[in-house]
Every structure is written in structure tokens, then in C-alpha cells.
Phi, psi and omega in degrees: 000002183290145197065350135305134160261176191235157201310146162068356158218181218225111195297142159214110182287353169277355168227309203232075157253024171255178207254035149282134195231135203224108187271112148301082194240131186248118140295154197254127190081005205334290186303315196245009146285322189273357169278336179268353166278321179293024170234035190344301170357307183270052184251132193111306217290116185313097180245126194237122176255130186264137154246128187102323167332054215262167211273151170088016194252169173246051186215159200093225175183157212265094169305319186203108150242141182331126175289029152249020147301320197279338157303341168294329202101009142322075226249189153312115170104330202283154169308157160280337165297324178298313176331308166304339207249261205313357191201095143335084209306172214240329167295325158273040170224115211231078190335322186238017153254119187297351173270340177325145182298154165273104190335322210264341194247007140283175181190150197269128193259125161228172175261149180283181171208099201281345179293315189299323189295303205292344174289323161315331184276325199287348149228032156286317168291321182292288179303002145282300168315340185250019173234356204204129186272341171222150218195118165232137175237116173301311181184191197304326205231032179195142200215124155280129178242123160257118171288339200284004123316359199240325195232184169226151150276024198278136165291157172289155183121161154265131185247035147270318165215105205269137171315126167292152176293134173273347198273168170298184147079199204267030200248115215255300163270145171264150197232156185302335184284313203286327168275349182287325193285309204299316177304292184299349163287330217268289161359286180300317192271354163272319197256359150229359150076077140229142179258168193251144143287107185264079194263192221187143202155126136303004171209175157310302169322296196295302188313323172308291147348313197259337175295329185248026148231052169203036163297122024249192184044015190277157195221124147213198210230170166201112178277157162310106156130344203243308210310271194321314172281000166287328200275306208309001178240030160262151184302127196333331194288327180319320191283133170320150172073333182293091170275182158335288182256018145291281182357283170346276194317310165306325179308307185286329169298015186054055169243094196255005198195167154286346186287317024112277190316300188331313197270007179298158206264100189306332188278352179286311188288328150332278359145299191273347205239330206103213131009273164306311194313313192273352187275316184274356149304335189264343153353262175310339190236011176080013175288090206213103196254014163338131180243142150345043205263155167271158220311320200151176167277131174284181207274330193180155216241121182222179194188114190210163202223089186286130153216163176343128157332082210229138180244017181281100205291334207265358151285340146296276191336310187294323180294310185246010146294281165345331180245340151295004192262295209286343176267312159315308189302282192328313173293330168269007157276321194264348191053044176258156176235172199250157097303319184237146190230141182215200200176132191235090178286070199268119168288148124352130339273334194203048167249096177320117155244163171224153151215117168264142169236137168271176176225201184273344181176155187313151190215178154195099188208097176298325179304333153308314174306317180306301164303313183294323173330276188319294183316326189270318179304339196270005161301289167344323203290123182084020157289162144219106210279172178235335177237197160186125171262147173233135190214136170233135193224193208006088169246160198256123180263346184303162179275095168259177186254131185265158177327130149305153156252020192278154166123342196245133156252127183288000156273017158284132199254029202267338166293342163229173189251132186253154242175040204307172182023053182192172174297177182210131179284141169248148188249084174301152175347069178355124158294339179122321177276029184099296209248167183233141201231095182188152156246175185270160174259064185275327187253067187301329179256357181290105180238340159233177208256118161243188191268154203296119176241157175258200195257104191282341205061057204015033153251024163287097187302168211249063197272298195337319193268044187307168160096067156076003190225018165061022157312189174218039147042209202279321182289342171265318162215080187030094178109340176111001191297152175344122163317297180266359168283356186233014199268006176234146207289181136111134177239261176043036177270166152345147144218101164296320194093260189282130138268166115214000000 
């Protein structure tokens, strides 16, 4: 389609003619869509999830809350005693005391629970990772997809007379990009059952930009030729990189909207922001030639599999033979060789276990992987799970010579700790000396490395992401932290680290 527009937008040769089509996927709410999932109940419900928190107490601060907590004013960041005083715990609403809160004006507090979200991310990652051929992870709940190997911006159609678009945002006709991004929103909410925000762009900035506005559960599209008039009547905070006191500053320069930035003079803005000043001009005009890179190499390779509740030892077995193959492939594709071989059991309804074993040194040898699997599963026989996983971890990417193995066996269990409904540490061989050369298996779904975020619920800037990607770093709030997240005091947010 290059030097074409699509039905219904207005060529701008200057900025957003490419044909790269870039998905921006935020879950929404995160932390408080997986409490609800094991907890239908809390679907409506003002649900406000704390870190640090524990129940009936009033200390810690607010990992997440629901949009319908955040209509009390309930933000992100906030103490939990401030929380309270605007939204009532739902356990103190009480019918026949008349100083009691009004049941309709509460809401419910849970403490988090990061092994769970992260088992929820993990397969919210797998269908990513199966949608994309490049994949950057921001954090637990937010992701950049570059696509354009997959879709298009080709109409749907006779483009005489082209279907109209179902998604938000300026996009008049529908595309091939518009039904790939719907697949993959519909992917996630069947298959880890929380739903996503989705924007659809031609570059990173905008697709960041096009996810939070049409939240929650929102899909929107900005086609090539649309991208500037889309950005230009939203407020300057709006633009990826714009915190708190760049904003001030644009205010004072009389710059209120993007369009306002667009048209500003760069070399001016140069002068007040620097750098930045000229980098969110080109924004501000949908100019963003960033490309999609992933995070960095990952820590370790996993592979997991949801079925039916089963307590049938040779369908497990058969299930995490399978998948121990297919993580041994990945890994001898990638040319890393492993040190730790593990395994991930989760039981009815979400009680998560691991067992990992280290060894003496890197290998790339799958019939091990298979076995040390099998071997950590048989702890399992006549349980009954609903997923099961295999992770090959500390990996070595360098060209080396790998560890002999003579002497070990795999049925020896002196290598691992076992740690039913918890992470579980894998433990290496003695060296002879004291020491053990292994690593732990604290972060079973963490496989590339970002910087430590808390859990935006979609209403985070992308401070996580430091480093060249136009945050506001140390000057808006000290260090990278989330943008509109910090704009109110108070920390104790969440930090995953690793998404997947």
C-alpha cells in the first residue's frame, strides 16, 4: 500500500506513511482482572488490590484499582488509609448500624498475589509470543507487538465500497491489521481469561497513545495518513514522554493539546526541553521511527500447556514429554545451552508449584531435559493439575565447552527443594568446596529482563522503559518511575520485574 491512503484519511507525507503496523497491548487492571478471575463474584465489584497490605489492616498502598474503585478517586500509589476514607471496606457496611457506610459506596481490598498474576501473565505471553514475531515486554501488563509480517493495512474488501470499522478511534474503514489485533485481544480473554487494551499504529508512540483511549477492553486502530489528526486535539500528558513537569513547561509556553506541540516552533522547544523538547515534537506530529526490539536475552525458555483437570499420570507425562521437546528445540535454535532444568504443576483451582533441578554445568542435550522433566513430575503422580510446564533456565549464551555429566543422576533428588504451593530454589551440585554454582527458580515466567514496574492497570506511562525511549527518567520522577503514577506522592507499588 505505500504512497496509498485508506478510504476516509488524508495523506501526511510527512510523518506516519508507513505501512509497519505496531499493536500496543496494556491489560487492564491487571492485578485486579485475575482476582476476579478466580473470584467471579468480584466482576462490578469496587475491588481495590494492595501491596504490602494484609486483610483488615489500614497500612500499605494501592497496587491497583478497578475502574469502578477509581470512580470513588481511588488511584494507584495512594496509601490504603487514604483509600478507605474515600471507599469503605464492604466488610464495614453494616445494615442495621446507621453510622455504617453505605453498602453501594464500598468495596473490596484484597492483598496481592504476585505468584498468581504472574501465572496469569504467562499466558497472556504465550499468545503473544504466538502473535508476533517481535515482541518487547514492558512490564507485567503491557507489551509492544511489531506485526507487520503477519497483517496489513490493506482494506478489507471491495475498495469501492470497504466495510466501516468496528474499533474507536479515526480509522473509517476496515483492515486487515483491525481484524489481527481483535484476534488477539479475543486469544487472551479466552485463553488466560483477563481482557486487554489494544492500539493498532504505525509506529510505538501512537499505538501507546491509541491503547488508553478507548479503555477498558478497548481496541483502537489509527491508520497511516490518520496518526497526526488523531494525536492533535489531545492534551500535551497525553504524548508518550510527557510527565508532570515537562507538561507545566509546555503550559507555560502556551502549549495545551498535541496539536499546539506539533505546531510549535522545535527550535524553541529545543532551547526549554533540550533533547526531549524536540523528540516529542516529532511525536506530537506522529513521527516515530523507533523499531520493536525485544528487552534484551532471555533468563530462561519455558513452555506450558492448559488441560482439562486430570489426574491420568500417563497424560501428564505425555504432556510434559511434549513440551520438554519443543523448549529443548527453542533452545538449540537460539544456540543457548541450560543449567537448570524445572517443571511447573498448577493444581484446582491456582495452586502453583515448581521443581527445578540444577546440574554441574551447561548442557544442550533434550533427552535430559525430558528426563530430569518426567523425573520432577513423578513428585505429581495421581495429583490433579489443570496446566503443566517445562523451563530450561540459567542460560549460557556464549560459545563454551559444555559440563560433562558424568556421575549424575537423574533420579537423585539432592538437587532440588521441594516447596509444594510456592516457588521452589533449585539447588546445585557441591563443588567439593562449600559451594553451589546454580540458580533459583524465583521467577518462573520471567524470561527477558525489564526494569522493575509496578502494575499500571492501564493507566501508566511508560517510565519503566528508560533508556532512549523519551520517559521522563530522573527529571519527572526520579529514576523512571511510571509517569502518571507518580504524579500523586506515596510508593509501595507493585515491582514484577520480568513480565511474561
Amino acid at each position: 500500500m505505500a504512497g496509498e491512503t485508506l478510504p476516509g484519511t488524508t495523506a501526511n507525507d510527512d510523518a506516519d506513511g508507513s505501512d509497519r503496523v505496531v499493536f500496543h497491548v496494556d491489560m487492564d487492571c491487571f492485578y485486579a482482572s485475575c482476582e476476579r478471575l478466580r473470584r467471579p463474584e468480584l466482576a462490578g465489584e469496587p475491588l481495590v488490590v494492595g501491596m504490602g497490605y494484609e486483610a483488615g489492616e489500614t497500612i500499605g498502598a494501592v497496587a491497583t484499582a478497578s475502574y469502578e474503585a477509581r470512580a470513588f478517586g481511588v488511584e494507584s500509589a495512594m496509601p490504603i488509609s487514604e483509600a478507605l476514607e474515600l471507599l469503605p471496606r464492604r466488610t464495614n457496611a453494616d445494615p442495621t448500624d446507621p453510622d455504617a457506610p453505605d453498602p453501594t459506596e464500598t468495596g473490596r481490598y484484597l492483598p496481592v498475589d504476585l505468584d498468581f498474576y504472574k501465572d496469569v501473565a504467562s499466558d497472556v505471553k504465550a499468545v503473544l509470543r504466538d502473535a508476533a514475531d517481535v515482541l518487547r515486554e514492558v512490564s507485567i501488563d503491557e507489551a509492544y507487538l511489531d506485526v507487520t509480517d503477519r497483517t496489513a493495512w490493506d482494506v478489507v474488501g471491495e475498495e469501492a465500497d470497504p466495510p466501516p470499522s468496528a474499533a474507536a478511534g479515526p480509522a473509517e474503514a476496515r483492515t486487515l491489521a483491525e481484524g489481527y489485533a481483535r484476534y488477539v485481544k479475543e486469544r487472551i480473554e479466552r485463553e488466560a481469561g483477563v481482557p486487554a487494551s489494544v492500539g493498532v499504529a504505525p509506529n510505538m508512540s501512537t499505538a501507546k497513545v491509541a491503547s488508553d483511549a478507548d479503555k477498558p477492553d478497548g481496541l483502537v486502530v489509527v491508520p497511516p495518513g490518520a496518526v497526526e489528526s488523531f494525536l492533535a486535539p489531545l492534551p500535551t500528558a497525553e504524548i508518550h514522554g510527557v510527565g508532570p513537569v515537562t507538561e507545566r513547561t509546555l503550559a507555560e509556553l502556551g502549549i495545551e493539546t498535541a496539536g499546539d506541540l506539533a505546531a510549535a516552533d522545535p527550535d524553541r522547544l529545543g532551547d526549554e526541553l533540550g533533547d526531549r523538547g524536540v523528540e516529542l515534537f516529532r511525536r506530537a506530529r506522529g513521527d516515530d521511527e523507533r523499531e520493536v526490539t525485544p528487552t534484551g536475552l532471555p533468563k530462561s525458555l519455558s513452555r506450558e500447556s492448559s488441560l482439562p483437570a486430570t489426574g491420568d499420570d500417563e497424560t501428564k507425562r505425555e504432556t510434559v514429554a511434549a513440551l520438554a521437546a519443543d523448549v529443548a528445540r527453542r533452545a538449540r535454535e537460539r544456540g543457548c545451552l541450560y543449567r537448570t532444568i524445572g517443571i511447573k504443576a498448577v493444581e484446582p483451582p491456582f495452586e502453583v508449584n515448581t521443581r527445578a533441578r540444577s546440574l554441574s554445568g551447561p548442557v544442550d542435550d533434550p533427552d535430559l531435559v525430558e528426563s530430569v522433566a518426567l523425573d520432577l513430575l513423578a513428585e505429581f503422580a495421581g495429583d490433579r493439575v489443570r496446566k503443566l510446564g517445562v523451563r530450561v533456565s540459567n542460560l549460557d549464551f556464549a560459545e563454551t565447552d559444555q559440563a560433562t555429566l558424568t556421575g549424575f543422576d537423574p533420579a537423585d533428588t539432592d538437587g532440588v527443594e521441594r516447596d509444594r504451593g510456592s516457588r521452589s530454589r533449585s539447588i546445585a551440585p557441591d563443588d567439593g568446596g562449600g559451594h553451589r554454582d546454580g540458580g533459583k527458580l524465583t521467577d518462573w515466567v520471567g524470561e527477558e529482563p525489564t526494569h522493575g514496574s509496578a502494575e499500571s492497570g492501564g493507566e501508566g506511562d511508560e517510565g519503566a522503559e528508560s533508556g532512549g525511549e523519551g520517559d521522563e527518567g530522573d527529571d519527572e520522577t526520579g529514576g523512571g518511575t511510571p509517569d502518571r503514577r507518580s504524579r500523586r506522592p506515596g510508593g509501595g507499588q507493585a515491582s514484577l520485574g520480568d513480565w511474561s
